[in-house]
Each structure stands twice: as C-alpha cells, then as structure tokens.
C-alpha distance (Angstrom), angle and dihedral (degrees) to the residues before:
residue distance angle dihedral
X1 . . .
X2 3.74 . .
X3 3.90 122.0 .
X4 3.40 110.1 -103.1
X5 3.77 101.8 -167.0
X6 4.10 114.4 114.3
X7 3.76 119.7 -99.4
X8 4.17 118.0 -105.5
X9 3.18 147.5 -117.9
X10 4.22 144.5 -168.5
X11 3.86 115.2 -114.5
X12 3.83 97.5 -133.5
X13 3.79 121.1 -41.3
X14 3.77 101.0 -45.8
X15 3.72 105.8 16.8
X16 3.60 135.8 123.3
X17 4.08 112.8 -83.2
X18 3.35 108.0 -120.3
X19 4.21 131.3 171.7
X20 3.71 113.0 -77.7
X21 3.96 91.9 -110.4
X22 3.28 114.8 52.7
X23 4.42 120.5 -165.2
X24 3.71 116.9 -112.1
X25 3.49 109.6 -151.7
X26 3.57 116.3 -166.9
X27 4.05 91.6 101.4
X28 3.91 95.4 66.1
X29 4.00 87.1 70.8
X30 3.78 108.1 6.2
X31 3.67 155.5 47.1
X32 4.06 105.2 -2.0
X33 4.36 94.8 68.2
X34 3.56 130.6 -95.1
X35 3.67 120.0 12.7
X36 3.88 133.1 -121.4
X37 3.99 105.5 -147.0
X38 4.18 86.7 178.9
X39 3.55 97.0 41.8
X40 3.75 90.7 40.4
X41 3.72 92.2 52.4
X42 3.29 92.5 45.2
X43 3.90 90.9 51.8
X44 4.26 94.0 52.9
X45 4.24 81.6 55.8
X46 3.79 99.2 46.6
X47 3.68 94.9 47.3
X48 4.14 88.6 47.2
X49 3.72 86.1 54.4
X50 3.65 90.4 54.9
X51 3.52 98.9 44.8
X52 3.96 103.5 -86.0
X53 3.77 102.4 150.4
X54 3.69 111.1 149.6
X55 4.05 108.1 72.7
X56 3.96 113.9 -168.6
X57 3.82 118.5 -170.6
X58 4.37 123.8 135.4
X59 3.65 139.3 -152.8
X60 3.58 96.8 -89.7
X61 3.61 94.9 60.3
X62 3.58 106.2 112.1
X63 3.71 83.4 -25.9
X64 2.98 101.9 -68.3
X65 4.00 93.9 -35.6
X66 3.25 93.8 111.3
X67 3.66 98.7 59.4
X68 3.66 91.3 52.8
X69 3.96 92.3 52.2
X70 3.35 94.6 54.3
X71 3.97 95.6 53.4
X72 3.52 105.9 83.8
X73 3.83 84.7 46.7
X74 4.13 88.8 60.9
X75 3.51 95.3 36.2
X76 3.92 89.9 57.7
X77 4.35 83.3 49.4
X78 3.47 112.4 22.7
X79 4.00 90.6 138.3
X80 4.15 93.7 43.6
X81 3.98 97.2 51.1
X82 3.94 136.7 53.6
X83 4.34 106.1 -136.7
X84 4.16 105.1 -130.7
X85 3.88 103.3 -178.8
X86 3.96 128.8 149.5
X87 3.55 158.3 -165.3
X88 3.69 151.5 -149.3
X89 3.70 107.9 93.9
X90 3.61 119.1 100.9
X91 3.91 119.4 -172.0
X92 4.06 104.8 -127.8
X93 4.44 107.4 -121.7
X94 3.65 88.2 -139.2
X95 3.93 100.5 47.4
X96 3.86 110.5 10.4
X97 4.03 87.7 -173.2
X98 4.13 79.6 68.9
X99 3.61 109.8 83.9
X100 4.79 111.0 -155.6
X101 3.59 102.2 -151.5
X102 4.67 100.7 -133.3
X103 3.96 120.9 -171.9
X104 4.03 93.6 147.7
X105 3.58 111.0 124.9
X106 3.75 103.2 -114.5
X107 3.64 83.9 57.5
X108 3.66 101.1 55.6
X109 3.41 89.8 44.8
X110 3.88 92.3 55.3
X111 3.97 91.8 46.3
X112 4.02 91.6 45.8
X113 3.88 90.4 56.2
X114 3.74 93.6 42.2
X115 3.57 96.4 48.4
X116 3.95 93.4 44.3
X117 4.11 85.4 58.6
X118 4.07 97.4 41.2
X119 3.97 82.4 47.7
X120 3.93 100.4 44.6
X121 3.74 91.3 -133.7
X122 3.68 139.5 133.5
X123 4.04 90.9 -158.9
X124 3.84 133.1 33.0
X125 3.61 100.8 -156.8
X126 4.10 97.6 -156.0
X127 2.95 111.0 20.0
X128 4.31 114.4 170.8
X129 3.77 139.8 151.9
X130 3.46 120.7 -83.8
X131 3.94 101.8 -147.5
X132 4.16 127.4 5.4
X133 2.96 124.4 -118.6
C-alpha cells in the first residue's frame, strides 16, 4: 500500500512545513448557501488524514462564525496543523453588503484578540491582512 498523504513544503525560510494544499475554510459557514456542520467536520478530518495541515479561515467569515466552528477542530490538533486566519474587512453598520477595508493598529489589535477567543487559541500561526488598504 502506498502512502497516500500529500507531499510538503517550508513556508518561507524558517516557517512551519506544512502540506502543499492547504484547506480554505470560509465555505463550511459562509458565502456558497447553506452549511453542512457534519459534512464540514468531516471534511477538516479527511483532509488532516491526508496531510491537510494549514487551515485558513478570517473574522469576517460568517462573522466571526466561522472562527468559532473551527475551534473544537484545532483544539482536538493544535500540534498536527499550522492556524492561517486574517483580517482587514470590516462589514459597514449601515450596509453590511459594503465591505470598509481597516489596517490601523487599534483595529488589528481588536480583530487579533477576537479571533484568538472565537478560535480557542493561544497562537495564530499566520496571521495576514485580508485586503490593503
């Protein structure tokens, strides 16, 4: 029998080594209709098996929703998978369908500490802004 896990790879010079594809997450609360909690679950353990390790999601998901799903899923594998999460995009109180594009530091600082307690970590491990401003 052949090993089916995916090959790896170094994120930049000292990074963590993760598998070449990583699993973007937004889908398994957000943006593409009704979600599958089972199937999603299901999904984040499947691609671990195979040698999924990097896990991207951000606060905006599902505000915030997303985040939170995905917690018991890193709590359960902390040591197996590298945390990518971001932020940037701010939903606009008046229009949510209007996204304000926020790098200022008070900002970051507010989405770093919310994210860290939606995602039951100590450490995001890549953490990067989702749009410039």
């Amino acid at each position: 029998m052949t090993d089916s896990r995916i090959a790896t790879v170094r994120l930049g010079a000292d990074g963590p080594e993760v598998g070449v594809q990583g699993l973007g997450c937004m889908g398994m609360s957000f943006a593409y209709g009704p979600a599958d909690a089972d199937a999603s679950r299901a999904t984040l353990e499947r691609a671990l098996e195979l040698g999924v390790t990097l896990y991207d999601t951000a606060d905006v998901y599902g505000l915030g929703e997303n985040e939170k799903f995905l917690a018991p899923f890193l709590r359960a594998h902390r040591d197996e998978v590298v945390l990518a999460t971001k932020f940037g995009l701010s939903l606009n109180d008046v229009d949510p369908t209007k996204r304000i594009v926020r790098n200022d530091p008070p900002y970051i600082r507010q989405c770093v500490e919310a994210s860290l307690k939606r995602l039951g970590v100590d450490v995001i491990d890549l953490y990067y802004m989702h749009r410039r401003t």
